[in-house]
C-alpha positions as CSV (number, residue, x, y, z in Angstrom):
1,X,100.8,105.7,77.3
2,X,100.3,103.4,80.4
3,X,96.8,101.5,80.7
4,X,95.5,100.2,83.7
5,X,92.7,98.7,84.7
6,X,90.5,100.7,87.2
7,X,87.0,98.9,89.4
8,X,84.9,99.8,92.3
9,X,81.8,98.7,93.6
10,X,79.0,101.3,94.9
11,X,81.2,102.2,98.1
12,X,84.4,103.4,95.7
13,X,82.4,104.5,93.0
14,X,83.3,108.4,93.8
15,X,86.5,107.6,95.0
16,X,86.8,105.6,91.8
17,X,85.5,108.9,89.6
18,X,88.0,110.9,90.7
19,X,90.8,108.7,90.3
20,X,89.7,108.2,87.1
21,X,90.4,111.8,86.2
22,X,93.6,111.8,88.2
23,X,95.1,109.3,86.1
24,X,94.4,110.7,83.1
25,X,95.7,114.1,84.3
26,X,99.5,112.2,84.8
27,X,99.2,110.2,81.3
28,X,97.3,107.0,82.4
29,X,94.8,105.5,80.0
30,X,92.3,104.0,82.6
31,X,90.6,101.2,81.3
32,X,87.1,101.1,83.7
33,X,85.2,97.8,84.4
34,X,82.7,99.7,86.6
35,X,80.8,100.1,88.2
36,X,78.9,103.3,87.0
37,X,76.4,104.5,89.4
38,X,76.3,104.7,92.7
39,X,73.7,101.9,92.8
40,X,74.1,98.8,94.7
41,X,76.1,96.0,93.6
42,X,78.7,93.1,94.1
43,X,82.4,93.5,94.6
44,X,83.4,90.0,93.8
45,X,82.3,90.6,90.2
46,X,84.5,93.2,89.7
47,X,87.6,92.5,91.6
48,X,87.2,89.2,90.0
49,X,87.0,90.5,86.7
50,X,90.5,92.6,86.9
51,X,92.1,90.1,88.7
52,X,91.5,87.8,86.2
53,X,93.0,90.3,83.2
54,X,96.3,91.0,85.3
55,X,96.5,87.5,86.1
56,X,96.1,86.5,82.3
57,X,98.6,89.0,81.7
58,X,96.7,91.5,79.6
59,X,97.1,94.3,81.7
60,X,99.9,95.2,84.2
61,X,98.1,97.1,86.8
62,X,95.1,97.5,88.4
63,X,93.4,99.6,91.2
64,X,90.0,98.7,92.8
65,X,88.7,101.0,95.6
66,X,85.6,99.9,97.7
67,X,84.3,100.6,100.9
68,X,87.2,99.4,102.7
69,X,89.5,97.8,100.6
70,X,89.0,94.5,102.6
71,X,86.7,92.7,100.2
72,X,88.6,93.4,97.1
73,X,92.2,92.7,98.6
74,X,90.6,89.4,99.2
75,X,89.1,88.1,95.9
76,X,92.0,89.7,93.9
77,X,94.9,88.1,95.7
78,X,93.1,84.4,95.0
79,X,93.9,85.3,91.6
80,X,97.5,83.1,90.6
81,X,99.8,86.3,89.8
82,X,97.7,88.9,91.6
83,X,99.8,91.1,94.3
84,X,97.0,93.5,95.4
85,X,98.4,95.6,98.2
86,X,95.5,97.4,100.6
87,X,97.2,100.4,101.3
88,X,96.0,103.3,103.7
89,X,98.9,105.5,103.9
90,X,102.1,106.4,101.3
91,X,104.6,103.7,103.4
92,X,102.4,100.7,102.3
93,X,101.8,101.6,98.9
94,X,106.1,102.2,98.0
95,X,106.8,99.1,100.1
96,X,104.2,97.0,98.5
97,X,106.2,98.3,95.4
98,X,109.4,97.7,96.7
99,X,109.4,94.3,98.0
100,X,106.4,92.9,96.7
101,X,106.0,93.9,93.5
102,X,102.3,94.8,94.0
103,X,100.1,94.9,90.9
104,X,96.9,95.9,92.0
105,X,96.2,98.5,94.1
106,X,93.6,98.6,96.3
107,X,92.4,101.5,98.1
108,X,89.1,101.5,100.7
109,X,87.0,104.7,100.1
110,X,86.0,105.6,104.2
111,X,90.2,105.0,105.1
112,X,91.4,107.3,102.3
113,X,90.2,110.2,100.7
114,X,90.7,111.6,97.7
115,X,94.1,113.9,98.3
116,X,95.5,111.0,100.3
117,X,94.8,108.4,97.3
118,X,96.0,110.8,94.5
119,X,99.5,110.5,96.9
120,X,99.0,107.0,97.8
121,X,98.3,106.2,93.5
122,X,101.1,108.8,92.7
123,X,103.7,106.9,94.7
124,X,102.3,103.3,93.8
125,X,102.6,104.1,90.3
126,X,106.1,105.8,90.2
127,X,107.9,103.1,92.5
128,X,110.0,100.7,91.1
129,X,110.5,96.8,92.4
130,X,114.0,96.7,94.4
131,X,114.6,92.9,93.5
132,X,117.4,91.5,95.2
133,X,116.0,89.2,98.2
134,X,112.8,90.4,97.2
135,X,112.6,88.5,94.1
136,X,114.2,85.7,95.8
137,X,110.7,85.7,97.9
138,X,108.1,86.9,94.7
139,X,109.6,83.6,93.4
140,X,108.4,81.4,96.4
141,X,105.2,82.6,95.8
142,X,105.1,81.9,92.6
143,X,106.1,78.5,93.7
144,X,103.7,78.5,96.6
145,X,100.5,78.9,93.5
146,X,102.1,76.2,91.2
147,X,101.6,73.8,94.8
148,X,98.1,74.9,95.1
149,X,96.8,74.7,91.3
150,X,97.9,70.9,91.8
């Protein structure tokens, strides 16, 4: 079975929950950093904390759903490795597959709700990388972070 990494901060928390379920429902092993309540907290802990797995490369994938999505996409793309793809609709999340090779999802709990994210995760997960000129360009990023860990 497939593990990935699942986070949210107090905004994604129910989003998160639900999600949760989902993916064991389709044969996903989510592995949850938290949070667990709906109490207040920071997301730069958490997106930081799966970043930092997929970036180490113990885990493959990773979704993080907050409030908007904004805050997470942010900390977990600074992360050497880490494609984290915001996605509101189905489009973005089989293109950020597609050409980018996304590995962390990201999904902002007041854009999408639940039915739309089960599609949006569905997709995401069962889209495969096209290579081609796409890898061609995954590879100057990967150059682009060797420059900036100088």
């Amino acid at each position: 079975m497939n593990v990935i990494l699942i986070a949210s901060d107090h905004g994604g928390f129910r989003l998160k929950e639900r999600l949760k379920k989902y993916l064991k429902d389709i044969g996903f092993i989510p592995k949850d950093l938290g949070t667990n309540s709906l109490d207040s907290c920071d997301y730069p802990d958490l997106a930081a904390e799966l970043a930092g797995y997929i970036s180490a490369g113990k885990y493959k994938q990773g979704l993080l759903v907050c409030k908007s999505g904004i805050g997470n996409s942010i900390v977990a793309n600074r992360f050497p490795g880490v494609r984290a793809a915001l996605c509101y609709n189905i489009r973005a999340a089989r293109l950020s597959r597609e050409h980018n090779d996304s590995n962390v999802l990201v999904l902002g709990a007041i854009f999408v709700k639940e039915n739309l994210a089960k599609r949006i995760l569905r997709v995401w997960l069962n889209t495969k990388f096209k290579a081609g000129r796409h890898k061609r360009r995954l590879n100057k990023i990967r150059q682009i972070e060797k420059r900036l860990k100088r």
